[in-house]
N, C-alpha and C positions, 0 to 999 in steps of 0.2 A: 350530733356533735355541733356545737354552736359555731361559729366562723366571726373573725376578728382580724382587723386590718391596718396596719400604719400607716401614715404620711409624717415626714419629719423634713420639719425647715430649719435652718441656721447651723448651728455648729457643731462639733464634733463632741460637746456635752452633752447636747441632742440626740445624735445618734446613738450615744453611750444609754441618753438615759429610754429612748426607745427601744433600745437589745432589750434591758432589763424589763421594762413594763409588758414585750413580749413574751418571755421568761414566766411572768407573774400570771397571765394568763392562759401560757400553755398547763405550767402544775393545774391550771384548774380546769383542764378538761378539753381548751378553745383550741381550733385550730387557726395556724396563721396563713393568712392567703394573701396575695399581691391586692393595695391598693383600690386596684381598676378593675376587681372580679365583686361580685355579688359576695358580701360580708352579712351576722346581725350587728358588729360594732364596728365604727370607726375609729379610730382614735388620728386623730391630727398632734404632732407635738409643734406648738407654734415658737415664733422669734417674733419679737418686736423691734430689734436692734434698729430696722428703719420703717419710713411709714408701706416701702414696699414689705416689705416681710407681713405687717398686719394685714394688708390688701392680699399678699397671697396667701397666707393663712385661712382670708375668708371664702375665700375664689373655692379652698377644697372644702371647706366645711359642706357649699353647694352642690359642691361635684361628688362627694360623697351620698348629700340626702338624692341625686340623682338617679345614680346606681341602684339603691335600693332604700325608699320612701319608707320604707316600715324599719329601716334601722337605727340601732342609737348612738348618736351624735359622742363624741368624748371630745372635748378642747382641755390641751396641757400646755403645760410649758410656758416661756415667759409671758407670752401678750395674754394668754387665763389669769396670772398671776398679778398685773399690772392694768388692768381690763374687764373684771367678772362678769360687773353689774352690765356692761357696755355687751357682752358675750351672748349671757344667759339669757338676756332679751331678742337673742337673733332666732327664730324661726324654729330651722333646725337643729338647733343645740339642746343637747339633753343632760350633759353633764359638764362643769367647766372646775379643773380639779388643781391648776396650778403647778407651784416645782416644791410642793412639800405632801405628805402625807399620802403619797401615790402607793403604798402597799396595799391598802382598801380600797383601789380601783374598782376591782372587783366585784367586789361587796355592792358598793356603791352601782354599777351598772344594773347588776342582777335585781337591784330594788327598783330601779325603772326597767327592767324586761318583763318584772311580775306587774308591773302598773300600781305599783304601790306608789310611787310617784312619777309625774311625767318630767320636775326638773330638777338639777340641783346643783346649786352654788356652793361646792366643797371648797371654796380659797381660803385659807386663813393669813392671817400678819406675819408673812417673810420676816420682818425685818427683827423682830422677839427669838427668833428661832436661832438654836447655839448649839445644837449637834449635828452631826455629819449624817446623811438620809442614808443608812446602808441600802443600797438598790445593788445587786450582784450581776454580773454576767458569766455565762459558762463557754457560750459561743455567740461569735460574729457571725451572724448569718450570711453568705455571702463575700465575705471578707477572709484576707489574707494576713491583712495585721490586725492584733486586737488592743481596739481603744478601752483605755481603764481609766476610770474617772478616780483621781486622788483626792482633789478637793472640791468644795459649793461656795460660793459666794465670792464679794469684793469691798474692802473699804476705799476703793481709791477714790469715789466718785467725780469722775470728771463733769466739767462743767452740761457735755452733750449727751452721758450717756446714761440710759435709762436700768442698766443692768443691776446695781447693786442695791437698785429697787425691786425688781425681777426678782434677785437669787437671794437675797439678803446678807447680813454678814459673812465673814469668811470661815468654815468651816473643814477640818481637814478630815482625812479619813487613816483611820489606825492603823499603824504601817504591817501590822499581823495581818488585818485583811485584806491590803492591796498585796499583799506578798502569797496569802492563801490563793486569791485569785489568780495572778502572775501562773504560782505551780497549777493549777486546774486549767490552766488556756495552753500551758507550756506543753501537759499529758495530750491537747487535742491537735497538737503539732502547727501551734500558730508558733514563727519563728521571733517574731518582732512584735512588738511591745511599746505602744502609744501612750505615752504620762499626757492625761487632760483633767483640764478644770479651767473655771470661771478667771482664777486669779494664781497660777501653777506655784507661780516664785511665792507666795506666801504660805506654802505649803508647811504645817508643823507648828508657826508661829501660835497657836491658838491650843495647841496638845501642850504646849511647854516641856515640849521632849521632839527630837528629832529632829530633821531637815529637809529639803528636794533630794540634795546631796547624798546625804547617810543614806533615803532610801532607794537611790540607784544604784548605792555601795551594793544594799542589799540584794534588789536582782541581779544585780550581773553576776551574783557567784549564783544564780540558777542555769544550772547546766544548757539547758534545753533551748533556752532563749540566746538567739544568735543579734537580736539589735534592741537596743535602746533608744526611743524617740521623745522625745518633749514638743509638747505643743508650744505654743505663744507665750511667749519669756516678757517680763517686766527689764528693761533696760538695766536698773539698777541691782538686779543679780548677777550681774557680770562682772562680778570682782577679777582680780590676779587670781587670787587664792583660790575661788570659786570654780575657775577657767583650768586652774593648773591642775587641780585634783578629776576635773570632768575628764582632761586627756589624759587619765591614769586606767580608763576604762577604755580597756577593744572595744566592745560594745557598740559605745554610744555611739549614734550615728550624730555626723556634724554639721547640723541644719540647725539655724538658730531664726528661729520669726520672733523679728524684735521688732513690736509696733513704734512706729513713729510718732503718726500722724499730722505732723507739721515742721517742715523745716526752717522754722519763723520762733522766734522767740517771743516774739508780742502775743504770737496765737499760740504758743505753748500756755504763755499766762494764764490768758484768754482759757484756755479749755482745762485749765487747775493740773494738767501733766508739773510731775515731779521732777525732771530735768529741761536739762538747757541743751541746745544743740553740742554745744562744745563738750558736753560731759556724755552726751549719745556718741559722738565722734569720740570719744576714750572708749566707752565701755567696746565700739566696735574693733579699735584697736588692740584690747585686750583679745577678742573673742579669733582675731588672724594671727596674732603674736603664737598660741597656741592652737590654732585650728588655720593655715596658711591659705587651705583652699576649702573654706567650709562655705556652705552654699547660705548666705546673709540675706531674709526675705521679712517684707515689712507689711504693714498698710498703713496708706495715706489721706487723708479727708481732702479734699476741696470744697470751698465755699464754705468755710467758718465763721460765723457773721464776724464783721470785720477786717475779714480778708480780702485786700486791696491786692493790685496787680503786683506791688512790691515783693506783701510775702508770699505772693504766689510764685514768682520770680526765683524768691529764697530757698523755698521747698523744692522746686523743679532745679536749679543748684545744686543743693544739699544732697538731695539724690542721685543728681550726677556724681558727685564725687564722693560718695560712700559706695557708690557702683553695687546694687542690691540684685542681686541674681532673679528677683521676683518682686513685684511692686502686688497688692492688693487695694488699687484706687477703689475708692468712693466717695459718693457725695453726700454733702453733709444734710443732715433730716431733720427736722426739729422733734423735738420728741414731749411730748405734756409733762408737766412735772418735772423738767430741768431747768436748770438755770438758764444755760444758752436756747432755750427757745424763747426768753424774756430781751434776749441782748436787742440792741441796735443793729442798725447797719448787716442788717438778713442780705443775702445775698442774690441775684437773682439767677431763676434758674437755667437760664441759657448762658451764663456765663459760669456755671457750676458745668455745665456739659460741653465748653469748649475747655478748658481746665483740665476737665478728666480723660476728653480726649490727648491732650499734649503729652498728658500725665504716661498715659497708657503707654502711645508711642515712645518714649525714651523708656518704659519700663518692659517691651516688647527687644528693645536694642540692646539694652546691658543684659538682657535675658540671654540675646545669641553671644552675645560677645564674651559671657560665663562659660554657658557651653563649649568653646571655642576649643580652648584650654585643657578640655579631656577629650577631643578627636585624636583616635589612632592611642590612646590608651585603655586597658581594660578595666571594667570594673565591674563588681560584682552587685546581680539584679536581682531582687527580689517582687517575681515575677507575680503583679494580681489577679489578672483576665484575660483571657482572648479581646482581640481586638477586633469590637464589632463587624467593621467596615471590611475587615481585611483576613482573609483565610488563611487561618494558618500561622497568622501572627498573635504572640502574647504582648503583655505591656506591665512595666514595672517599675521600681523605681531603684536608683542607686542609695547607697548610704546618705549622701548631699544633696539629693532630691530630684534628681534630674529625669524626667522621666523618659524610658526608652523603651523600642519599638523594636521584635526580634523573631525572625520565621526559628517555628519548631517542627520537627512532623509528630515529635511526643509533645501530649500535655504536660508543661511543665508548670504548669498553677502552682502559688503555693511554695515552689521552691526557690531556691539561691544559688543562680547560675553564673558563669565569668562570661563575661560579653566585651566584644573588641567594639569600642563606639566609633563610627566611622563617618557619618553625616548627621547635618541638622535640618531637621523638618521645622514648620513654623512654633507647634510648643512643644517638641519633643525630639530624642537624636534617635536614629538609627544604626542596631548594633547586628552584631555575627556571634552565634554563639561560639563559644572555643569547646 
């Protein structure tokens, strides 16, 4: 029985679409084995998002053929996609297959393990591509909530980012089969339920039928499923009306990641983002008017060419006072093929890492001072793993994201327990179970 192995970088569309490409090759026979054990396939699924992601990407491609030298190389996912010819010429790469057409993965291996051929450049033109890649999961390996991928793609194209070259336009996925899925993860007793995609809030736009909306209407009348989560929100689905019908659902859990990326209006231009600071500062208004203590977490860029100490200033403001329970800093990367790796006024890089430092720290302090706020009340955890370090201890998270830290003498993996929160540790609180 042949043996097949994953590595997956970047984001939680990644992860989703690594369950399923394991899936694709267990039906056919493979068994899956950790990483760092003797495989005959690798498969890496990469991110390009920044110039580190390609750099780690390539680091495992190596540490793969190191393992075992007679195995075949598999490169997926964005930097395959954005990257072939630059790929397919690396050493040990044997197949480089992209973020389209991955059901014939398979296929395609097995014709270089018989040596019918030793390489192959499977990538075709994202950007032509207008249907939603049905790729299914049945189980999260390892996992307590199950991510489900709704939609592919982005039109937003901002001016840094490489993605909706990656993924290509936006594609949704039929809400019969994210709801078939939904009940088949609900029967393996995952309780909670992850909406992700490239670009979430355009979800439907492209079916000319449906909504995000309508189809959270539709899980939550699934019995089985005790929480609703949404990945990374576009700002401007944050209506009234959008807001008022979401807290019509128990459900939904109330963590909203609403990217930023700059609290500067000159560098919103600058990066072709679709709002203004002042209309980010409504939509968050909206989203407490209706969710009072929902847990508000963002990401932020530093060193946008043209970003002077002013809008840095701005940004580092801006964030103080929307007070985000969670900051995801980074620094800005030029990426080939965007506009902004052409601009002016590139930034330099020790002044991108004092930046992110500042960043970090105010984003480490509105973190405790969130948590603050539910010490000595309880709240129900939805508990994922033992916690390495500590015997005896599991870790999970609350509905608003907070993550917490709780002695069991049963294993409570898996389940949803009420926990009195009583202290904070540096990224997580400490709770008793009731």
């Amino acid at each position: 029985m042949k043996k097949v192995a994953f590595y997956t970088l970047g984001c939680k569309v990644n992860t989703y679409d690594t369950e399923a490409l394991a899936e694709i090759f267990e039906k056919e026979g493979y068994t899956i084995v950790n990483f760092h054990e003797k495989a005959d396939v690798y498969v890496i699924n990469t991110c390009t998002v920044t110039n580190l992601g390609d750099r780690k990407s390539r680091q495992m491609i190596r540490k793969a053929k190191k393992i075992n030298t007679d195995a075949i190389i598999v490169v997926a996912g964005c930097y395959a996609q954005t990257a072939p010819e630059e790929l397919i010429k690396i050493p040990e790469v044997n197949l480089v297959i992209g973020n389209k057409d991955r059901k014939n993965i398979v296929g395609l291996v097995e014709k270089i393990l018989e040596r019918k051929k030793d390489k192959i450049n499977a990538v075709s033109n994202i950007m032509k591509e207008a249907d939603f890649e049905e790729l299914s999961v049945h189980e999260m390996k390892g996992k307590t909530r199950a991510f489900i991928k709704i939609q592919e793609g982005c039109n937003q194209f901002c001016s840094y980012c490489i993605i909706p070259y990656a993924r290509g336009p936006i594609r949704s996925r039929k809400p019969e089969s994210v709801l078939k899925e939904v009940k088949k993860l609900a029967e393996s007793d995952y309780n909670e339920v992850v909406l992700t995609g490239i670009h979430v809030a355009s979800y439907g736009k492209d079916l000319g039928q449906g909504s995000l909306l309508q189809l959270m209407q539709e899980i939550h009348k699934i019995e089985e499923i005790q929480r609703i989560r949404l990945s990374s929100l576009e700002p401007r689905l944050l209506t009234e009306d959008f807001l008022k019908s979401l807290s019509e659902l128990d459900k939904f859990c109330p963590h909203f990641h609403i990217s930023l990326q700059s609290g500067s209006d000159r560098i919103l231009k600058a990066m072709k983002r679709k709002y203004t600071t002042a209309e980010y500062k409504q939509y968050v208004k909206n989203v407490r008017k209706y969710f009072p203590l929902a847990s508000i977490t963002t990401d932020i860029m530093v060193g946008f060419p043209g970003e002077g100490e002013e809008e840095f200033q701005e940004t580092y403001h801006f964030a103080k006072e929307i007070a985000f329970s969670k900051i995801h800093v980074f620094k800005y990367s030029p990426r080939k093929g965007t506009p902004a790796a052409k601009y002016p006024n590139q930034v330099k890089g020790e002044i991108k890492e004092e930046r992110s430092k500042k960043l970090i720290a105010l984003a480490e302090k509105m973190e405790r001072e969130y948590y603050k706020q539910f010490i000595g009340t309880t709240k129900k955890i939805l508990f994922e793993q033992e916690v390495p370090s500590r015997n005896g201890y599991y870790e999970g998270l609350t509905d608003n994201y907070i993550r917490v830290f709780a002695k069991s003498s049963e294993d409570i993996k898996g389940q949803i327990k009420s926990i009195l929160l009583e202290k904070i540790w540096k990224d997580h609180v400490e709770g008793k179970l009731i």
